[in-house]
C-alpha distance (Angstrom), angle and dihedral (degrees) to the residues before:
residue distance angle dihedral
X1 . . .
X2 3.79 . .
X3 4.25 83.7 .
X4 3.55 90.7 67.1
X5 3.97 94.3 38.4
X6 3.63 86.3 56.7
X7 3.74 96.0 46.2
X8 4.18 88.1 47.9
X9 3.91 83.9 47.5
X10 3.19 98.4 56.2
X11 4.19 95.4 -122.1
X12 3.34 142.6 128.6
X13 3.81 90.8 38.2
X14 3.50 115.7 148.0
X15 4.17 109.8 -110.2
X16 3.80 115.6 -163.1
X17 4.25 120.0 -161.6
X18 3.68 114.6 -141.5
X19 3.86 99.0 -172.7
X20 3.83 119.4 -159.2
X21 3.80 118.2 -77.6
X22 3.92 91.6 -143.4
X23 3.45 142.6 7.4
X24 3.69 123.4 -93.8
X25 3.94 146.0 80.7
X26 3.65 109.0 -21.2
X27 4.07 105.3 -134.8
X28 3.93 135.5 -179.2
X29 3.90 118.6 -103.1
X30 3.60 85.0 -124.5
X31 4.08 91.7 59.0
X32 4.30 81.4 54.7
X33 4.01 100.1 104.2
X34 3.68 89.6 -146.5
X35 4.02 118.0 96.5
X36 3.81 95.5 -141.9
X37 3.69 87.7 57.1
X38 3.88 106.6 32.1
X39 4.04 93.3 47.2
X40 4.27 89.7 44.2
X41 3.49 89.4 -126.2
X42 3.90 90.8 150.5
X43 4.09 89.2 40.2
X44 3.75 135.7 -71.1
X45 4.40 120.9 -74.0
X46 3.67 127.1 121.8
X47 3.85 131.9 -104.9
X48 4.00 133.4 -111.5
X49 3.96 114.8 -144.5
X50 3.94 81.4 -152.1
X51 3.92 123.0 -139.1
X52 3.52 90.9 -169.7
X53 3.86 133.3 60.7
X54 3.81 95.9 -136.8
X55 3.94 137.6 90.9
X56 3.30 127.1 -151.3
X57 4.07 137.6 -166.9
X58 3.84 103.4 -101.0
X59 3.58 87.6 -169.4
X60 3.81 144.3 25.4
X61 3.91 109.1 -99.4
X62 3.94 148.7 100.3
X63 3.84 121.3 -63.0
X64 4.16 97.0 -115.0
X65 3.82 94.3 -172.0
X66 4.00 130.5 -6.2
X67 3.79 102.4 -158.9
X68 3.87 104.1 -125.0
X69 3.71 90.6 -135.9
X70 4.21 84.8 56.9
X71 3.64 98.2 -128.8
X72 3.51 100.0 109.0
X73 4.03 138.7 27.0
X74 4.26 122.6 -167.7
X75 4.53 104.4 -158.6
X76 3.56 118.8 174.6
X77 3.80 109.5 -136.9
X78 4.00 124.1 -120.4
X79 3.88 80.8 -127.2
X80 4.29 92.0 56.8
X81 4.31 104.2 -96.4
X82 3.24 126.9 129.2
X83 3.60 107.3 -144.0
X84 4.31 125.5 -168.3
X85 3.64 119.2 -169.0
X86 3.42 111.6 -166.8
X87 3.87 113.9 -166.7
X88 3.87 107.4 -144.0
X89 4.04 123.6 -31.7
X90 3.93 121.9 -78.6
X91 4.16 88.6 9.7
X92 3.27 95.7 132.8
X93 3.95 86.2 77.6
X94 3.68 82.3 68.7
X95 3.52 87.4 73.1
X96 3.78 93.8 -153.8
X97 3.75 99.1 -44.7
X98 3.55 109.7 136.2
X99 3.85 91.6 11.1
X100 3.73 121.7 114.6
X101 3.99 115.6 -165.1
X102 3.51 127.2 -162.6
X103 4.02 110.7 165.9
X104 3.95 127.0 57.1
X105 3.53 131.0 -151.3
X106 3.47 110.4 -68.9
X107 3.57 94.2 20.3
X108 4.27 110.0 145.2
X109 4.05 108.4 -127.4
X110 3.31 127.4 -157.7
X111 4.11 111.7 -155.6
X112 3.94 107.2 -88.7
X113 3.92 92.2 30.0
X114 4.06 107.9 136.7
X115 3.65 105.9 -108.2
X116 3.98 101.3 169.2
X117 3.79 139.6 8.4
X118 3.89 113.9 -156.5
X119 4.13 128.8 -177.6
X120 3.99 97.2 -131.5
X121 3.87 89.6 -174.4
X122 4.12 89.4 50.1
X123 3.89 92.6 43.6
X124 4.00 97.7 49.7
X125 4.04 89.5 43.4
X126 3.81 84.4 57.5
X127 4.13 87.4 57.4
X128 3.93 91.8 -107.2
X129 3.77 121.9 131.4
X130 3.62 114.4 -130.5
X131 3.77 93.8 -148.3
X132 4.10 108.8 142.4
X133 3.93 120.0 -150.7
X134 3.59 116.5 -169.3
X135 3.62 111.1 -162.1
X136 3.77 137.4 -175.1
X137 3.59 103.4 -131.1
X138 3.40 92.2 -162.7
X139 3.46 105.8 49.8
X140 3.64 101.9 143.7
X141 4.10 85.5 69.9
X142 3.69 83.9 68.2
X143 4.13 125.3 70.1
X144 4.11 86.3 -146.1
X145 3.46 137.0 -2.1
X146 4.30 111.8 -154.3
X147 4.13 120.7 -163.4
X148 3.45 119.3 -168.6
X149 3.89 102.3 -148.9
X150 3.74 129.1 154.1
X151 3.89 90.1 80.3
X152 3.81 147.4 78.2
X153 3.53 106.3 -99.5
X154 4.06 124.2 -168.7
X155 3.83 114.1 -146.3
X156 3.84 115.0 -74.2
X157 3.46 93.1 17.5
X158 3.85 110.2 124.5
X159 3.86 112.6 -81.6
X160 4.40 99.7 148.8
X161 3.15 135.1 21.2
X162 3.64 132.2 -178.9
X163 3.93 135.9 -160.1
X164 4.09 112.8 -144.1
């Protein structure tokens, strides 16, 4: 009885924090002038406009793929998301420059860990925007996925958070 009051309620649901990855200006996917971003077609999450050229874990999890070129990393979360943090749009034809890495594939995380090190200067002087989405890639496991955007953010401070 108090199962199905719960579930009618609302309660008990399982709600998961994904904290920023860096700090910056928090910003709607929608705001992200990139279609594969702005339309969710890779899965909802918000942006950071960073102010800082570093990336760190949000979570605790496994390093699913480090992008060779650096400007992106895929971790599965302890708590089951699939999170992509894409440094900037079109980066990868960087190909690495101005991209530090410092986790493999298959590399255990602990949230806070340094994933990436980026030159923001060196990157927007090469006519890239630095603009970060951080997207759950497998949204549909979750009933909702919240962003708080409109705000600075510092990193690990909350930026998604989704309901199981």
């Amino acid at each position: 009885m108090f199962a199905k009051l719960k579930e009618k309620l609302g309660l008990g649901e399982a709600l998961i924090e994904v904290p920023a990855p860096s700090s910056g200006k928090a910003v709607p996917l929608s705001e992200v002038n990139d279609p594969t971003f702005s339309q969710e077609i890779l899965g909802k999450g918000a942006a950071v406009q960073p102010s800082e050229g570093r990336i760190v874990s949000p979570v605790d999890g496994t390093v699913e793929l480090m992008f060779d070129t650096g400007h992106a990393v895929s971790l599965h979360s302890a708590s089951g998301a699939d999170i992509l943090i894409h440094v900037g749009l079109d980066t990868v034809q960087l190909a690495g420059k101005h991209f530090t890495v410092h986790k493999k594939n298959g590399d255990p995380v602990k949230k806070g860990d340094l994933l990436i090190e980026f030159d923001i200067p060196a990157i927007q002087a090469a006519g890239y925007d630095t603009v970060t989405p951080v997207i759950i890639c497998n949204t549909e496991a979750f009933s909702s996925v919240t962003a708080a955007t409109g705000s600075d953010v510092t990193a690990l401070s909350p930026l998604l958070t989704l309901k199981k």
